[in-house]
N, C-alpha and C positions, 0 to 999 in steps of 0.2 A: 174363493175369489182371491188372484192377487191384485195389493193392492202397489201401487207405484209410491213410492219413498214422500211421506209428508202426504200422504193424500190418504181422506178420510173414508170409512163405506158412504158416508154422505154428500160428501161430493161427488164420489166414482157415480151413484147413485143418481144425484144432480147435473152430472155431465151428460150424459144418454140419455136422459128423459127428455130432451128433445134436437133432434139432431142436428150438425153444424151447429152447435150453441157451446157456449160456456158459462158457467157456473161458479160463481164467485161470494162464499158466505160475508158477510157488513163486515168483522174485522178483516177479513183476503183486500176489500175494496177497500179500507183505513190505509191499511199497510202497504198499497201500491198507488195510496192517494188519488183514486181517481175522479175526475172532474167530468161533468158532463155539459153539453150545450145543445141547441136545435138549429137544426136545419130551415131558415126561414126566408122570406123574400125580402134584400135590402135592396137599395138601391146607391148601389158601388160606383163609386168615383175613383179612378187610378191617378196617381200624380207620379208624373215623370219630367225629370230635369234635363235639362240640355244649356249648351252655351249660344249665346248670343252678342249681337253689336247694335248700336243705336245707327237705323239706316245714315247711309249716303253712297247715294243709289243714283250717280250722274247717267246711266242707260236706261232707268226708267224713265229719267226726268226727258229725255231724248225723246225717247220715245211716247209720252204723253203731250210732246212739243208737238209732235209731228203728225201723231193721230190728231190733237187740234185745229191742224192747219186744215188738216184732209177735209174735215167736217167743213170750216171754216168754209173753205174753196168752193165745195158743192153746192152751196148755197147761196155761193154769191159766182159763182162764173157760170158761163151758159156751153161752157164744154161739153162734150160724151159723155152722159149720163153716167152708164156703163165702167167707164174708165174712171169715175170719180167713186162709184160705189164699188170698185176692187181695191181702189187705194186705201179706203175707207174700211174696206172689210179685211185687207192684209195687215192692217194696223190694230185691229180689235185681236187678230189674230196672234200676232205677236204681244201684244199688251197680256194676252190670257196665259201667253206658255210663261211669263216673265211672272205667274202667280196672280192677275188682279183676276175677283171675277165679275161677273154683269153689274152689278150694283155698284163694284168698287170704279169700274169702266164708265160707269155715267156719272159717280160723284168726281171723279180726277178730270173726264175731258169738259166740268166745265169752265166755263171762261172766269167764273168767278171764283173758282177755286185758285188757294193759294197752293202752285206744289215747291213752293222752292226748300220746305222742308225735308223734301231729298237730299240737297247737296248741301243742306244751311242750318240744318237742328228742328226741332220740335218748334212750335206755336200755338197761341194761344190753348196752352194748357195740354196738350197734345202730342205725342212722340212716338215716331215710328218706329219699331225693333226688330231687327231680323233676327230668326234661330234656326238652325239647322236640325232635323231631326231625321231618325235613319228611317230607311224604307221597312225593315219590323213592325217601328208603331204607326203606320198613316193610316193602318186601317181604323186606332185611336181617334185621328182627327176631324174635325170639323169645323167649319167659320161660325166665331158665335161661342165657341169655346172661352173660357176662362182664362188669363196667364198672370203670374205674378211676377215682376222683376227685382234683382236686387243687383248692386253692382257695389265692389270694394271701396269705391271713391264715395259713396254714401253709406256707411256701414248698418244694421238695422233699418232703414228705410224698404219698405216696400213699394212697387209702382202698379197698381192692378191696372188690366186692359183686356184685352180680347183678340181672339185671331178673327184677323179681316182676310187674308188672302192665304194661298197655299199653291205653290209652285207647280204646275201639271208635268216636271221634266225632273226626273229624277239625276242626281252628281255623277254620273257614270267612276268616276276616280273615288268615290270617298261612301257612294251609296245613301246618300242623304238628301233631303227635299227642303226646301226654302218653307218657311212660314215668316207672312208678315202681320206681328200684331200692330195694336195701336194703344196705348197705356197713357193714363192718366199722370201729368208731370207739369202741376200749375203754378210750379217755381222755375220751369224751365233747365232745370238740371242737367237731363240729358243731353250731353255733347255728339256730336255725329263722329261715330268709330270709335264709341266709348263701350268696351267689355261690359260682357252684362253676363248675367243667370240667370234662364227663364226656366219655371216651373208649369207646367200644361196640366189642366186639370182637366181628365178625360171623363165626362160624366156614361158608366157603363149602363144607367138606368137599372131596372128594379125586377132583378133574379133570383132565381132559389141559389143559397150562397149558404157554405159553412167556413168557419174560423180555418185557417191554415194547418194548424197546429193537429187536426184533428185525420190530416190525411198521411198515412204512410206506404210509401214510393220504393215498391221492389226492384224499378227499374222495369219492367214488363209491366205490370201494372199500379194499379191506386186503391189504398184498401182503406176503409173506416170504420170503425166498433161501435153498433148501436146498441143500445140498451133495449132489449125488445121484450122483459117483464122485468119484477125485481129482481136485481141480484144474478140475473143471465143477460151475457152479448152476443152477440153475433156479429162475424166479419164481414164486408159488401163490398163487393168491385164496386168503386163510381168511376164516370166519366167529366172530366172537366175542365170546363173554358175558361173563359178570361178570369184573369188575377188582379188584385190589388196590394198592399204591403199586408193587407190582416187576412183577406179570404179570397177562397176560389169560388165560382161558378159552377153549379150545379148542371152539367147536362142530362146525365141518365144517373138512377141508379139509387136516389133516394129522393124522397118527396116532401112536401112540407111539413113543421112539424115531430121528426124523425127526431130522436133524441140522442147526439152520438159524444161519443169519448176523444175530448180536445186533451185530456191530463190522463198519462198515465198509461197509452195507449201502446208505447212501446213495452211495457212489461204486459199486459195483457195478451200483446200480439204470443211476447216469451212462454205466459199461462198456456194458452190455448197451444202451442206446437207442445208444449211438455205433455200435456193432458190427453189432448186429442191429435195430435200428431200431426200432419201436413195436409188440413183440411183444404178444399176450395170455397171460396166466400160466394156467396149468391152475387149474381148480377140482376139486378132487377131495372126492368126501362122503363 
């Protein structure tokens, strides 16, 4: 038998006893420090920053003037029905592309609503913020979502609120979509047209997910090291979705539970081409 330079009959031995695997004696794993973790179901929240302003929004405020009137009218003149319920319906129409939606559309047209915190700041405790966010992440969004604000002229201060609206008309020049939240501010701080930094907290719910750290990216594909007895790995094509700063999303390829190699895994990948030369990793669905 030859053996390959540093390699023992007991690992050569170790390596082939079961195929696509590697073999790695407790000092080999000391000495390349490796770490292991699982493959488990979290439930991932992504947080992404974007910039904003504190609204002042004189073509909303227009436009919620005038869809009031509309309603207003109908109700009280003995006009064409017909003609009062298209002015009425071109108003709701235009108020939806401008980002409100059904719910936001019957709290704003009513008569007892204050909107002059469009053109005039935040109230009672209250403040609108517009952000721009690009067309990438909307598949992220949702009304109901989480935002936290923070802006230079209050340093440390946080504003939490929630996205109330989302633009249905994408920026054609800049590719980005309006979100309007509404954020807690019951000193009245915020000014209209005052710079801001929102933070959106995209809740992704609750996936099979491994640590970041744990996948490495040939460029063609995505490979991970599990541990599939003692002191043997094996490499696995996975497939995978959405990300957060610490972990991916699990689509295919490994299951819960799975115990794989977040530390270390670049020497390992090194082990295993020295030893067994340029195997292919299981893809398992």
């Amino acid at each position: 038998m030859v053996l390959k330079k540093n390699e023992t009959t007991d690992d050569k031995k170790e390596t082939h006893s079961t195929p696509n695997s590697l073999f790695l004696s407790n000092d080999k794993e000391a000495l390349i420090g490796i770490k292991t973790d699982k493959a488990e179901i979290r439930n991932l929240i992504r947080r992404f920053s974007t910039s904003g302003s504190v609204a002042y929004d004189p073509e909303l405020y227009a436009a919620i003037l005038e869809y009031r009137e509309a309603v207003r009218n109908s109700k009280m003149s003995d006009d064409d029905t017909i003609s009062s319920n298209a002015l009425i319906q071109s108003g709701r129409v235009r108020l939806k592309q401008m980002g409100l939606s059904d719910s936001m559309i019957r709290e704003w047209s009513r008569e007892d609503k204050d909107i002059t915190e469009l053109i005039a700041g935040g109230k009672y405790g209250k403040t609108l913020v517009y952000s721009q966010v690009y067309e990438s992440d909307i598949a992220l969004l949702k009304v109901g979502q989480e935002v936290e604000v923070k802006t230079s002229s209050f340093p440390g201060k946080i504003f939490h609120g929630k996205i109330k609206g989302i633009d249905s008309i994408v920026d054609s020049k800049n590719r980005t979509l309006k979100i309007r939240s509404v954020v807690n501010d019951k000193e009245n701080l915020l000014k209209p047209q005052m710079y801001t930094d929102v933070e959106i907290l995209a809740i992704l719910g609750k996936v099979l997910s491994i640590p970041k750290s744990a996948v490495l990216d040939t460029g063609k594909k995505q490979i991970v090291y599990i541990k599939i007895a003692e002191s043997r790995f094996s490499p696995r094509i996975v497939e995978l979705g959405r990300e957060t700063d610490e972990f991916y999303e699990i689509v295919s390829g490994l299951k819960k539970g799975d115990e794989i190699v977040v530390g270390g895994n670049f020497l390992i990948d090194s082990e295993a081409k020295l030893k067994l030369g340029d195997i292919e990793p299981e893809h398992k669905h």
